[in-house]
C-alpha positions as CSV (number, residue, x, y, z in Angstrom):
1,X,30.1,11.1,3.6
2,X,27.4,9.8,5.1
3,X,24.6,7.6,4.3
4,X,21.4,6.3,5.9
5,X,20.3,2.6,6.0
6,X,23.6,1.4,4.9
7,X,25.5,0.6,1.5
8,X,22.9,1.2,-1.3
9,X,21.0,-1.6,-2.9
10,X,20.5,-3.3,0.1
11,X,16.7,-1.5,0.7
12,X,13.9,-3.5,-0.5
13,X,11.6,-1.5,-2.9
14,X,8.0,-1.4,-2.1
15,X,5.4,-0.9,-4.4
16,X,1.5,0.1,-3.3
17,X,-1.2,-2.2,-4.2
18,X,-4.3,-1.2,-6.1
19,X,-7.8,-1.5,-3.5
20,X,-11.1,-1.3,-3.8
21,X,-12.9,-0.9,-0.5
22,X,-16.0,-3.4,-0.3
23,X,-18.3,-1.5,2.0
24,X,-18.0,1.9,0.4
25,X,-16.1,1.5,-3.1
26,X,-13.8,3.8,-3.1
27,X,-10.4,3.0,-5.0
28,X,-7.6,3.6,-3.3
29,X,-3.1,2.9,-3.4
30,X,-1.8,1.4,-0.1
31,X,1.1,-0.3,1.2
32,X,1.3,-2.3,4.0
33,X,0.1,-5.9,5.3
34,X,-3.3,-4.5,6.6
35,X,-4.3,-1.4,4.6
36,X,-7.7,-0.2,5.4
37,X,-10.2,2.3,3.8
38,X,-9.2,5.9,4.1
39,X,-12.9,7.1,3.7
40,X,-14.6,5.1,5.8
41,X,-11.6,2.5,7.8
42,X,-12.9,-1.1,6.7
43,X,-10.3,-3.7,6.0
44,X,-13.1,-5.7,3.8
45,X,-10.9,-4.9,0.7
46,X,-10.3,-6.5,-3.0
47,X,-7.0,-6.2,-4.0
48,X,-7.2,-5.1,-8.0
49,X,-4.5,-5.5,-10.9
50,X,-2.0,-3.1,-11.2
51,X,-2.6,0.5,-13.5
């Protein structure tokens, strides 16, 4: 048997992060350490709570 990215448990899980681009306002999910605006590509974003 095989398995990919070792023994399981070991992967972190990652969760996206609610946005709301500043310049434009459009609410978006992203992961990542510098998301950025799918509709227009700013990085001016406010991170909102969780659904």
């Amino acid at each position: 048997m095989c398995s990919v990215g070792g023994p399981f448990g070991d992967e972190e899980i990652v969760w996206p992060k609610n946005y709301r681009c500043s310049a434009c306002g459009k609410k978006f999910k992203a992961v990542g350490e510098d998301p950025a605006c799918p509709a227009c590509q700013s990085s001016d974003l406010e991170e909102l709570p969780d659904d």
